[in-house]
PDB file with SEQRES, HELIX, SHEET and CRYST1 records, atoms N, CA, C and O in Angstrom:
SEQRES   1 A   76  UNK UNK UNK UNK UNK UNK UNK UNK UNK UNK UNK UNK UNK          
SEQRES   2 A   76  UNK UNK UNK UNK UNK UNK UNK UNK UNK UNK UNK UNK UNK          
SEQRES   3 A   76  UNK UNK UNK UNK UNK UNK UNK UNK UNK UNK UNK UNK UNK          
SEQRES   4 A   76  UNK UNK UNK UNK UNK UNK UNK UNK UNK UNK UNK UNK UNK          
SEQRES   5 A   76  UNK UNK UNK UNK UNK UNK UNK UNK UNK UNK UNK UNK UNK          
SEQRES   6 A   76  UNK UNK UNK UNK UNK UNK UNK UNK UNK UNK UNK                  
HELIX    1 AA1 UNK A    3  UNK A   24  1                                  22    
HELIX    2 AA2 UNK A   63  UNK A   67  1                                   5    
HELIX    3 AA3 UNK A   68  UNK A   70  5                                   3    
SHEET    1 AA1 2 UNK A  40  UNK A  46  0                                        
SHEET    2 AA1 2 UNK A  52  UNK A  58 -1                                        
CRYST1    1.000    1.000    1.000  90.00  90.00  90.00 P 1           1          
ATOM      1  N   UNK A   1      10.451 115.320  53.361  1.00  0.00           N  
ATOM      2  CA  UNK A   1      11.561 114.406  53.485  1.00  0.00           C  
ATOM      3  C   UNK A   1      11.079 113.033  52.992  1.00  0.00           C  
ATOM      4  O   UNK A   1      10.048 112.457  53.340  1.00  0.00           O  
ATOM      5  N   UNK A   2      12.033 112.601  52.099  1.00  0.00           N  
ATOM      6  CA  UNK A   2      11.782 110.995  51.450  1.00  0.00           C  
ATOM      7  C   UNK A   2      11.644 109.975  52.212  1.00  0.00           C  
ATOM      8  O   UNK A   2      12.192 110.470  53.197  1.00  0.00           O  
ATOM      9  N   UNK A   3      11.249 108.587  52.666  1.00  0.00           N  
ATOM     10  CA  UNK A   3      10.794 107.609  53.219  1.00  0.00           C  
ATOM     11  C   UNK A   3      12.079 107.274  53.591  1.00  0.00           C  
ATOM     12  O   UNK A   3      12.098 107.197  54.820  1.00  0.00           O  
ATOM     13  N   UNK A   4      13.061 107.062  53.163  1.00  0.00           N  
ATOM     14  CA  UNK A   4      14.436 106.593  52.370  1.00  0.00           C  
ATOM     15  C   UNK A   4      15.397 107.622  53.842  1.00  0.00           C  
ATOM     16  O   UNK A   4      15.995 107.009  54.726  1.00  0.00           O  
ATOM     17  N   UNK A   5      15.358 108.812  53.812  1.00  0.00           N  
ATOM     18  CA  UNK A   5      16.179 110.134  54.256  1.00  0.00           C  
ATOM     19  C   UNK A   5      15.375 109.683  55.727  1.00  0.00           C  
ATOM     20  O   UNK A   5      16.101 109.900  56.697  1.00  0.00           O  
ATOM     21  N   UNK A   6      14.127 109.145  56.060  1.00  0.00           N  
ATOM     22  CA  UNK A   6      13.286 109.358  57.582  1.00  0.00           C  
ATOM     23  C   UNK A   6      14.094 108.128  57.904  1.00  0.00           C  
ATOM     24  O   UNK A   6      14.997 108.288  58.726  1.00  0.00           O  
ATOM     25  N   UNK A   7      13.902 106.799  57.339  1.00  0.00           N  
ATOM     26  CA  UNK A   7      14.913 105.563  58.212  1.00  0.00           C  
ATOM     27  C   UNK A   7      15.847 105.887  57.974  1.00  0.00           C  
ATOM     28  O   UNK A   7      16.463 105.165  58.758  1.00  0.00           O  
ATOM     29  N   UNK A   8      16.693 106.520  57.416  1.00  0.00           N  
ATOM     30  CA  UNK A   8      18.170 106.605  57.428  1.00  0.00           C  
ATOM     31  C   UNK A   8      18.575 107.359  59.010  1.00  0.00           C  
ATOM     32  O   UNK A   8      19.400 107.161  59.902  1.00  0.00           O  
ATOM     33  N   UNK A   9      17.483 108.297  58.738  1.00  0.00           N  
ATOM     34  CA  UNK A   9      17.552 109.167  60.110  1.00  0.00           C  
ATOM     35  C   UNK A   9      17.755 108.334  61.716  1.00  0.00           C  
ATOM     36  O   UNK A   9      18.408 108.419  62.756  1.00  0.00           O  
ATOM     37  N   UNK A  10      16.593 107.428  60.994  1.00  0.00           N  
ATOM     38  CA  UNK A  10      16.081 106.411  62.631  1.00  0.00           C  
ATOM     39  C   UNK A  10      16.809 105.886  62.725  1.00  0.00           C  
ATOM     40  O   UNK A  10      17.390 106.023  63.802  1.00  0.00           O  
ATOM     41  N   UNK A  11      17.464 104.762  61.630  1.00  0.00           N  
ATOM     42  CA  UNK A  11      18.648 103.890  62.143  1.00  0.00           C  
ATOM     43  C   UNK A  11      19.751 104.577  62.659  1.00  0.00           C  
ATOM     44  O   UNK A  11      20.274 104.103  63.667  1.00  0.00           O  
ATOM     45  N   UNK A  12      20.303 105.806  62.069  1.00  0.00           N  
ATOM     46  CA  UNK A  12      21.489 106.609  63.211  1.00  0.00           C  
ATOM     47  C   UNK A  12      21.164 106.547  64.259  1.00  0.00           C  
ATOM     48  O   UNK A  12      21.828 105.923  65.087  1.00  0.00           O  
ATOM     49  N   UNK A  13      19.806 107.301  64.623  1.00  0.00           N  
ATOM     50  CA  UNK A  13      19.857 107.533  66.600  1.00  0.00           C  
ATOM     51  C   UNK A  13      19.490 106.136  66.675  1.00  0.00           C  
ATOM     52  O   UNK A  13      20.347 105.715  67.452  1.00  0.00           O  
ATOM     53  N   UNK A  14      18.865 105.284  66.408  1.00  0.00           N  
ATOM     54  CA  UNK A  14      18.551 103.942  67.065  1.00  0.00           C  
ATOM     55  C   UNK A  14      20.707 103.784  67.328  1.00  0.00           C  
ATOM     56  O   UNK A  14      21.442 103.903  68.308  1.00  0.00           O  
ATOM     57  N   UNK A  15      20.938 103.474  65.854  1.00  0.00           N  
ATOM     58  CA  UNK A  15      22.741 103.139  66.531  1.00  0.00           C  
ATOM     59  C   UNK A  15      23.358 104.006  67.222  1.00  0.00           C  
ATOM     60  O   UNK A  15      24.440 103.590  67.636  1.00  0.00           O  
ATOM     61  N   UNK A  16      23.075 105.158  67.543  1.00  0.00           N  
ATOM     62  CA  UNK A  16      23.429 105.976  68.516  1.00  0.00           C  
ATOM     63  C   UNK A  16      23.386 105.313  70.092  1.00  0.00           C  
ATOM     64  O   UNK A  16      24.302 105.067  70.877  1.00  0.00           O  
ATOM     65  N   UNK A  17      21.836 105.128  70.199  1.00  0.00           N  
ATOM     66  CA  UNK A  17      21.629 105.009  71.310  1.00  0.00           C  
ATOM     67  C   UNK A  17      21.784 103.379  72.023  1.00  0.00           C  
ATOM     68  O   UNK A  17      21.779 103.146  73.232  1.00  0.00           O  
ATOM     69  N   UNK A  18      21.913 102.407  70.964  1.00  0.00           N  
ATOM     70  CA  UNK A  18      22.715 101.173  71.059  1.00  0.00           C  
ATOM     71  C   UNK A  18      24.064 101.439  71.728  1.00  0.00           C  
ATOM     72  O   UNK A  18      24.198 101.093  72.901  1.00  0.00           O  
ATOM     73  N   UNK A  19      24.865 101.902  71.214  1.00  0.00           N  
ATOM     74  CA  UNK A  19      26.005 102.415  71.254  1.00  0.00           C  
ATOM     75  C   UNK A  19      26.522 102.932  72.877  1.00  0.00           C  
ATOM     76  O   UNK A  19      27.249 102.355  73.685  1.00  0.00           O  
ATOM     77  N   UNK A  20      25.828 104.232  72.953  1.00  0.00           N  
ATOM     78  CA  UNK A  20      25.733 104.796  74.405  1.00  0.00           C  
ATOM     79  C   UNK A  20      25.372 103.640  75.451  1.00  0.00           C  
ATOM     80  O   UNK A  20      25.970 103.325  76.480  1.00  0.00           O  
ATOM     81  N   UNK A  21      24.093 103.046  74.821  1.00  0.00           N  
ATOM     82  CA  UNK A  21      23.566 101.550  76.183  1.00  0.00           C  
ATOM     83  C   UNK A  21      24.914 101.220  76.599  1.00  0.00           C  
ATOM     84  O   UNK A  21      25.593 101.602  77.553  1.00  0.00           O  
ATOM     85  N   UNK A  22      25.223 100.076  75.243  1.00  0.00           N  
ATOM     86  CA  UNK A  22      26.262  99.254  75.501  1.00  0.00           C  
ATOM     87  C   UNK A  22      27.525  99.602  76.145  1.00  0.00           C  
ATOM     88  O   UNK A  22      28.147  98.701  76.707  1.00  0.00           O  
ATOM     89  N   UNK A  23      28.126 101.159  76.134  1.00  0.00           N  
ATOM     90  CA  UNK A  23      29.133 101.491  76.433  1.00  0.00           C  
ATOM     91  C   UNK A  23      28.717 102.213  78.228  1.00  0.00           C  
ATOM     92  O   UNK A  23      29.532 102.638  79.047  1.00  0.00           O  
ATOM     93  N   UNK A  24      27.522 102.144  78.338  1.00  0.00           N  
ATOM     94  CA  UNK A  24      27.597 102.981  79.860  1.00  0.00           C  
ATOM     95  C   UNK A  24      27.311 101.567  80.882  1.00  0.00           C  
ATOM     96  O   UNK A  24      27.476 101.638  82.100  1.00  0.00           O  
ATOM     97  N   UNK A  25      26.832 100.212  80.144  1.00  0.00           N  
ATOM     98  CA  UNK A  25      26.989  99.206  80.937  1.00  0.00           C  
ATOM     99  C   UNK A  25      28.133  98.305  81.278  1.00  0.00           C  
ATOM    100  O   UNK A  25      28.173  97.450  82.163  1.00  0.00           O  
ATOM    101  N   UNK A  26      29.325  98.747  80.168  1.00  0.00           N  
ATOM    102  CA  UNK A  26      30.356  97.825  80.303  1.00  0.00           C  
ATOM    103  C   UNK A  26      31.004  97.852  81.334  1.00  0.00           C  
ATOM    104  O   UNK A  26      31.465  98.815  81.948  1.00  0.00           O  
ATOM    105  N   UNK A  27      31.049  96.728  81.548  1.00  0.00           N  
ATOM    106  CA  UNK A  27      32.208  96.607  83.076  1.00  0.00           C  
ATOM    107  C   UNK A  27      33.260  97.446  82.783  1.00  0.00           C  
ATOM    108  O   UNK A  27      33.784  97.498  81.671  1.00  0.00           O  
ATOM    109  N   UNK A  28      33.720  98.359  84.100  1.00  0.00           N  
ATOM    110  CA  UNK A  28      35.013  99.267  84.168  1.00  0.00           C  
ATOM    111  C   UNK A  28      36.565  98.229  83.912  1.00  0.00           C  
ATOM    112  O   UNK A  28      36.555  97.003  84.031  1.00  0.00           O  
ATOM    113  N   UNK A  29      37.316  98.723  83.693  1.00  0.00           N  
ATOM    114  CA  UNK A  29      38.728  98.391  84.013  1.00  0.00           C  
ATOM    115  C   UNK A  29      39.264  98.100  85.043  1.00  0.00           C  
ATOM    116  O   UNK A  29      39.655  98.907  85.886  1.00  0.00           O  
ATOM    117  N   UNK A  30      39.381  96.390  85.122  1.00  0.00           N  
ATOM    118  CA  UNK A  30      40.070  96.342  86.818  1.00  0.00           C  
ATOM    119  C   UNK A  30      41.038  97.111  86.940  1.00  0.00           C  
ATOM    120  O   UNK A  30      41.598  97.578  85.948  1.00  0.00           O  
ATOM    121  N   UNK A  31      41.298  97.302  87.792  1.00  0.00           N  
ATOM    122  CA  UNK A  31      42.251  98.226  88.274  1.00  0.00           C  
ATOM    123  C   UNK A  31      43.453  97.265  89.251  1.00  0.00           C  
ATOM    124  O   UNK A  31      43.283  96.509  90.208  1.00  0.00           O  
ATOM    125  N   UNK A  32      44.331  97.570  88.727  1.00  0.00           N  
ATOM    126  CA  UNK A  32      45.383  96.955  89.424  1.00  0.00           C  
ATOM    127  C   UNK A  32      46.069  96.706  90.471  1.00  0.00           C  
ATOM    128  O   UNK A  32      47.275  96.761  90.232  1.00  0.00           O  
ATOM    129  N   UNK A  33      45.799  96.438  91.606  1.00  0.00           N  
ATOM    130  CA  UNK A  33      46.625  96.331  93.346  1.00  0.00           C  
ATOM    131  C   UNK A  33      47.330  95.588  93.309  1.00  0.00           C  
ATOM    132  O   UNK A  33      47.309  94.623  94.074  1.00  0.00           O  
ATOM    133  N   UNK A  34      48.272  95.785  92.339  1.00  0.00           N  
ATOM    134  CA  UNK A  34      49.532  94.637  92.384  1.00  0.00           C  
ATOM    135  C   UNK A  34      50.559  95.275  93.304  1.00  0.00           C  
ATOM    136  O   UNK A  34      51.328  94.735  94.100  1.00  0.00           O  
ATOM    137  N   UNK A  35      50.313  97.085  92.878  1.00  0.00           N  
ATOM    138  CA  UNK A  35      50.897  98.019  93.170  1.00  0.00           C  
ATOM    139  C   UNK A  35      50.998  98.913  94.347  1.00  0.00           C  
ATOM    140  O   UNK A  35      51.474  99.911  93.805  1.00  0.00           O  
ATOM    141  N   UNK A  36      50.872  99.204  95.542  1.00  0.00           N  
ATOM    142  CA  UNK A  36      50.191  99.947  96.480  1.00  0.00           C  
ATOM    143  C   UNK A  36      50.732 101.124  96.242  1.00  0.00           C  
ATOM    144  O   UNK A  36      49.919 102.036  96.397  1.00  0.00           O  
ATOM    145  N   UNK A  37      51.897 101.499  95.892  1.00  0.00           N  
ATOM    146  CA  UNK A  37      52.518 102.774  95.942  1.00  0.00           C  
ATOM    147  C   UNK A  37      52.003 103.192  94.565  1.00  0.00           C  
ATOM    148  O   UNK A  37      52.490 104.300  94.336  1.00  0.00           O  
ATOM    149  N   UNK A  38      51.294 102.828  93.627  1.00  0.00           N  
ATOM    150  CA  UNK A  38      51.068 103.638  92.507  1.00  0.00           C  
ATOM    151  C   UNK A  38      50.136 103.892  91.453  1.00  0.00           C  
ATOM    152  O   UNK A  38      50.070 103.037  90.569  1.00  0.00           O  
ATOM    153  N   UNK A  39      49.418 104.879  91.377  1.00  0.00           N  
ATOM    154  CA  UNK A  39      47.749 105.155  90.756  1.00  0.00           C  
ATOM    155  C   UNK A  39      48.027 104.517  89.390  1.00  0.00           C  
ATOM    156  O   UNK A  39      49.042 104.144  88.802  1.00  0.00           O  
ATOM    157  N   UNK A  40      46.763 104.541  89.133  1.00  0.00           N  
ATOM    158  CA  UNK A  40      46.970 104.107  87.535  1.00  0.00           C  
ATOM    159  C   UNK A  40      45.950 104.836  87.183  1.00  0.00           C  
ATOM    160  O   UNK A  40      44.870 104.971  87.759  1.00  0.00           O  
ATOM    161  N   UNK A  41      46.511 105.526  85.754  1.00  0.00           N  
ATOM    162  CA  UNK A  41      45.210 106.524  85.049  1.00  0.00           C  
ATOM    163  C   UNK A  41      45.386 106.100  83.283  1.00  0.00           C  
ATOM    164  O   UNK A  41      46.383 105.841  82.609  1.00  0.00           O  
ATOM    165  N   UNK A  42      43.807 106.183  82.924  1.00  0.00           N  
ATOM    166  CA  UNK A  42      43.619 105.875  81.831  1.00  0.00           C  
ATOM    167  C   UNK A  42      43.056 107.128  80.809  1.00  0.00           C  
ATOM    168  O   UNK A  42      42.162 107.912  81.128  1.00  0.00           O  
ATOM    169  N   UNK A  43      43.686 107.131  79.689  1.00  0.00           N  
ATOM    170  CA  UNK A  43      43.129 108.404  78.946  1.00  0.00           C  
ATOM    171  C   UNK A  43      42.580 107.504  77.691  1.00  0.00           C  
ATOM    172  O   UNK A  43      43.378 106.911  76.965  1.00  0.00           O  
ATOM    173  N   UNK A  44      41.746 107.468  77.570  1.00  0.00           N  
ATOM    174  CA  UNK A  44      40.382 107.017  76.028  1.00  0.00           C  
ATOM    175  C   UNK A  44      40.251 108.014  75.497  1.00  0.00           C  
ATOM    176  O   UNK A  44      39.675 109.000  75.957  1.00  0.00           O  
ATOM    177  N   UNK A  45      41.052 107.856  73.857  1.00  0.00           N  
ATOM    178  CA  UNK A  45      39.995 108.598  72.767  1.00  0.00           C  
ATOM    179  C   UNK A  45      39.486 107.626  71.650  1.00  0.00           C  
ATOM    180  O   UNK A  45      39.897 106.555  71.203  1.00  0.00           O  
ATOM    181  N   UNK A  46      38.583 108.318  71.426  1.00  0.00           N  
ATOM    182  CA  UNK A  46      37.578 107.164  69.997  1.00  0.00           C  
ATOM    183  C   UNK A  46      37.272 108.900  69.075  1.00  0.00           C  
ATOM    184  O   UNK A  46      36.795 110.002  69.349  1.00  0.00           O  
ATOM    185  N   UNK A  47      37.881 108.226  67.942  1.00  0.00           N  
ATOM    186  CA  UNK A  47      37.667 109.095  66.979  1.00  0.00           C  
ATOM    187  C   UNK A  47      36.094 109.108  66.365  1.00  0.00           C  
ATOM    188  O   UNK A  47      35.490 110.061  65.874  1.00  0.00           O  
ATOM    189  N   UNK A  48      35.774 108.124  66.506  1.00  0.00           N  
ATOM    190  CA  UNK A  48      33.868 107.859  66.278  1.00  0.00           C  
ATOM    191  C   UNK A  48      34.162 106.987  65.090  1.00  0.00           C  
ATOM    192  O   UNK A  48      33.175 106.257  64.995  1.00  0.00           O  
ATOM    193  N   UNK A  49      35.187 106.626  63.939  1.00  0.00           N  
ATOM    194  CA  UNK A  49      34.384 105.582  63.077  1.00  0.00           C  
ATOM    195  C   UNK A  49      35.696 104.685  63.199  1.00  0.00           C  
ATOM    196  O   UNK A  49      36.613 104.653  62.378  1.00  0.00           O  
ATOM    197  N   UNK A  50      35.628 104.149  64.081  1.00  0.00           N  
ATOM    198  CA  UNK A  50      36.540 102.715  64.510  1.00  0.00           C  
ATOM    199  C   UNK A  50      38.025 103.383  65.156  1.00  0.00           C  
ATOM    200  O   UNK A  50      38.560 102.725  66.049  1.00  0.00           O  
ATOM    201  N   UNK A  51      38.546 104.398  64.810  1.00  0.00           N  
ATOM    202  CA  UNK A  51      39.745 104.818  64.954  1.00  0.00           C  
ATOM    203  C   UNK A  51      39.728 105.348  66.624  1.00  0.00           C  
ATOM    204  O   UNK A  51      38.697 105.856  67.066  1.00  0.00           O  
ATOM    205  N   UNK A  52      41.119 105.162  67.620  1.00  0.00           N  
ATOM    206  CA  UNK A  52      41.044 105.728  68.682  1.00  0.00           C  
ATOM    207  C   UNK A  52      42.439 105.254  68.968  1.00  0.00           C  
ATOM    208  O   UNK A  52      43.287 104.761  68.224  1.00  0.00           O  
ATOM    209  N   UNK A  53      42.449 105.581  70.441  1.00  0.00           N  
ATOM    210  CA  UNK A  53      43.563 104.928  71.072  1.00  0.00           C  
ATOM    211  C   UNK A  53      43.552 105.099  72.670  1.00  0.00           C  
ATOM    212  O   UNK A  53      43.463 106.240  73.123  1.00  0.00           O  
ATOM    213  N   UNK A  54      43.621 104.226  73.356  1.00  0.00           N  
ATOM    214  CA  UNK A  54      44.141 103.736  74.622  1.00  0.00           C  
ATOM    215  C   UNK A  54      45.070 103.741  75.378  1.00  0.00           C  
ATOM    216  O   UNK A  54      45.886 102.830  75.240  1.00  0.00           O  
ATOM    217  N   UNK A  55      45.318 104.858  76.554  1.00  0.00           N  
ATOM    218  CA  UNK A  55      47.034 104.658  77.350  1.00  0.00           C  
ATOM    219  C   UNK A  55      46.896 104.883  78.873  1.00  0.00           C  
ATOM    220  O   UNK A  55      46.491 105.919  79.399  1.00  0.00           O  
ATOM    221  N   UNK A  56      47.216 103.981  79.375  1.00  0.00           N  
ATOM    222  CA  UNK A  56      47.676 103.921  80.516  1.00  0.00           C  
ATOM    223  C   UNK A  56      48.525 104.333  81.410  1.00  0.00           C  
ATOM    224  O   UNK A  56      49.362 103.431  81.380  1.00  0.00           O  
ATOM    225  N   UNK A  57      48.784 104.888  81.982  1.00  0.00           N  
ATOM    226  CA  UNK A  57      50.123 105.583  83.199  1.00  0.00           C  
ATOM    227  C   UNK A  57      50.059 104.657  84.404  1.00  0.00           C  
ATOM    228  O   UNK A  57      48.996 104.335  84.934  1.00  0.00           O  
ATOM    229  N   UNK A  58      51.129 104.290  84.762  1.00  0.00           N  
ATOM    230  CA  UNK A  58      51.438 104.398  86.288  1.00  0.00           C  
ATOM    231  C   UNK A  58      51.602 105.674  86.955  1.00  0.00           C  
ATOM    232  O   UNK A  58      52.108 106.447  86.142  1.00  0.00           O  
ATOM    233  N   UNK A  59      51.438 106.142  87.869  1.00  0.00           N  
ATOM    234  CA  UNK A  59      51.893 107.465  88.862  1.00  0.00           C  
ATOM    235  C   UNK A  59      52.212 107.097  90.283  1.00  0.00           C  
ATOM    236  O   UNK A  59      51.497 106.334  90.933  1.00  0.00           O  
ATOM    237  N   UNK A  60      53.198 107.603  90.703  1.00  0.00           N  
ATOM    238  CA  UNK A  60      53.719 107.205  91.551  1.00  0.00           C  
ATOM    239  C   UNK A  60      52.475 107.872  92.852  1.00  0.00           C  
ATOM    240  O   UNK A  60      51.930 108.838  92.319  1.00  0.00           O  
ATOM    241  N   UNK A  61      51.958 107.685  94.151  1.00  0.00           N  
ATOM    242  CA  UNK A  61      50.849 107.999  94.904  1.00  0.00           C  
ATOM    243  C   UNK A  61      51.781 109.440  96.025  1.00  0.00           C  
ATOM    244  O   UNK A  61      51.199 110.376  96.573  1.00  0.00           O  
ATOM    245  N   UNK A  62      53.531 109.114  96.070  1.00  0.00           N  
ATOM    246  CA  UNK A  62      53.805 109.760  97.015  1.00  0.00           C  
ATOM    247  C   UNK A  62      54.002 111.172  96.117  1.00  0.00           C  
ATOM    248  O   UNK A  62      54.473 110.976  94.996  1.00  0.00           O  
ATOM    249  N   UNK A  63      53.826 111.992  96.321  1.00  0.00           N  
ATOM    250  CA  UNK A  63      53.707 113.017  96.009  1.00  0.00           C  
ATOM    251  C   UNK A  63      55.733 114.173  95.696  1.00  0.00           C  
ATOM    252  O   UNK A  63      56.036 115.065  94.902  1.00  0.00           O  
ATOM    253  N   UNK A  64      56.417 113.553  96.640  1.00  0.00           N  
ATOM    254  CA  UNK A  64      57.835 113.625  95.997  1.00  0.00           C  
ATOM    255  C   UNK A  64      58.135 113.234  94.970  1.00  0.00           C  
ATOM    256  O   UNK A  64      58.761 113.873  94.125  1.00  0.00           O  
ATOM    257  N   UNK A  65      57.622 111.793  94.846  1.00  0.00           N  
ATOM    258  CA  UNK A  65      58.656 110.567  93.918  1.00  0.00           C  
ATOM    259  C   UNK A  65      58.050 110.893  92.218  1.00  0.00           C  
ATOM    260  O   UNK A  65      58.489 110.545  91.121  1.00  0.00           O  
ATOM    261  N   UNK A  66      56.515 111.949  92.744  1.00  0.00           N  
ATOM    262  CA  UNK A  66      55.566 112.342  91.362  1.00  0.00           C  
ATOM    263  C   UNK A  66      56.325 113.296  91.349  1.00  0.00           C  
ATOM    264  O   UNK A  66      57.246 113.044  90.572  1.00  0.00           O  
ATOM    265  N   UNK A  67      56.430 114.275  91.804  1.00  0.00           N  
ATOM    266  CA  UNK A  67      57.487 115.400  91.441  1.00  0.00           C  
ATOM    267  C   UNK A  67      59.001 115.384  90.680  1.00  0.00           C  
ATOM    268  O   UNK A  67      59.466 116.268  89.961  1.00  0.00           O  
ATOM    269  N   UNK A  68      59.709 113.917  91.123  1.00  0.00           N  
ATOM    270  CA  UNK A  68      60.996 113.908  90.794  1.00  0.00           C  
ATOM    271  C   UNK A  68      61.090 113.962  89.107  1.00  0.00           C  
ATOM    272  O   UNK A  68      62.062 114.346  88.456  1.00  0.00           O  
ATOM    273  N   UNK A  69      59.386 113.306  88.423  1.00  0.00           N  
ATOM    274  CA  UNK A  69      59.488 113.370  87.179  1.00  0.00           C  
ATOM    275  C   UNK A  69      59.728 114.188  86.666  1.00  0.00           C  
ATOM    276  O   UNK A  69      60.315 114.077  85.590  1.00  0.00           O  
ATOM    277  N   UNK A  70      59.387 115.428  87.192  1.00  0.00           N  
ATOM    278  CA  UNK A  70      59.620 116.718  86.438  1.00  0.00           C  
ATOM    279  C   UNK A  70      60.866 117.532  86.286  1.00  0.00           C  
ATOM    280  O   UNK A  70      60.951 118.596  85.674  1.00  0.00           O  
ATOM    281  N   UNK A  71      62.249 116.625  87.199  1.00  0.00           N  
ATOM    282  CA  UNK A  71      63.285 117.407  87.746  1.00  0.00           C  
ATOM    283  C   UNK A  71      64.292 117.254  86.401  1.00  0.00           C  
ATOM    284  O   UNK A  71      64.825 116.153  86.266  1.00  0.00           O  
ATOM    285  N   UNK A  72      64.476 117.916  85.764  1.00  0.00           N  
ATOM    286  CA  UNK A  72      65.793 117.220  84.518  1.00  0.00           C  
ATOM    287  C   UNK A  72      66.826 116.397  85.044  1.00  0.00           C  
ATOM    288  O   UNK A  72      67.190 116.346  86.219  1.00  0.00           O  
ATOM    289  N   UNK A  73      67.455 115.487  83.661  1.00  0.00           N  
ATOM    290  CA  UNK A  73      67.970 114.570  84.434  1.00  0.00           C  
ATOM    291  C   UNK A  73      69.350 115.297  84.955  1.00  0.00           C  
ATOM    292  O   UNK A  73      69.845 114.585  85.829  1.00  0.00           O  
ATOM    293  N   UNK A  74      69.876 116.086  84.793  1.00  0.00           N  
ATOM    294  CA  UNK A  74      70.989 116.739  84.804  1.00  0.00           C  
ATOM    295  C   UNK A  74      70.771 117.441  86.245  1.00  0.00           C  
ATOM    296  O   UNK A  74      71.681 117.215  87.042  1.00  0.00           O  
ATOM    297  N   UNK A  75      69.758 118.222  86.688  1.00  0.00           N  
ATOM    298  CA  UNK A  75      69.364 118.726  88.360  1.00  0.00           C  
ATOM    299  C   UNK A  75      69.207 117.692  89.390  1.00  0.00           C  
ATOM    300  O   UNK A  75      69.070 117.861  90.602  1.00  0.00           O  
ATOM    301  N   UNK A  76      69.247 116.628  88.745  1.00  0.00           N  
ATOM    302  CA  UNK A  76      68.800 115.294  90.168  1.00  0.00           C  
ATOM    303  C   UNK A  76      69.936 115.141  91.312  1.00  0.00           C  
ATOM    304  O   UNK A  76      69.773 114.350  92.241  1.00  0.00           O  
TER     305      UNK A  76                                                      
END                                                                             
């Protein structure tokens, strides 16, 4: 293997493992208690070369009012 192909190698896992550091120290997501009656869940994807996307839910905590989502609007 060429001199050239061995650092190419190193600098990936070196930015690999930059990467992982920085992302397992970042402060979490406050979380919101504005709300008492309702969870909040977050779904993260990262496509790996800049591309991803971020979404948030409210959910309701009582376990009816989570159910009613599922009822069509026409059965309510």
């Amino acid at each position: 293997m060429s001199l050239f192909m061995s650092l190419l190698i190193l600098g990936i896992v070196v930015m690999t493992a930059l990467v992982a550091l920085i992302g397992q120290r970042r402060a979490p997501i406050e979380e919101d208690e504005t709300d008492p009656d309702y969870h909040t869940l977050r779904s993260d994807y990262q496509s790996g070369m800049g591309g991803g996307s971020m979404r948030t839910w409210k959910v309701p905590k009582d376990p009816d009012a989570y159910a009613r989502f599922f009822v069509p609007k026409g059965k309510k």
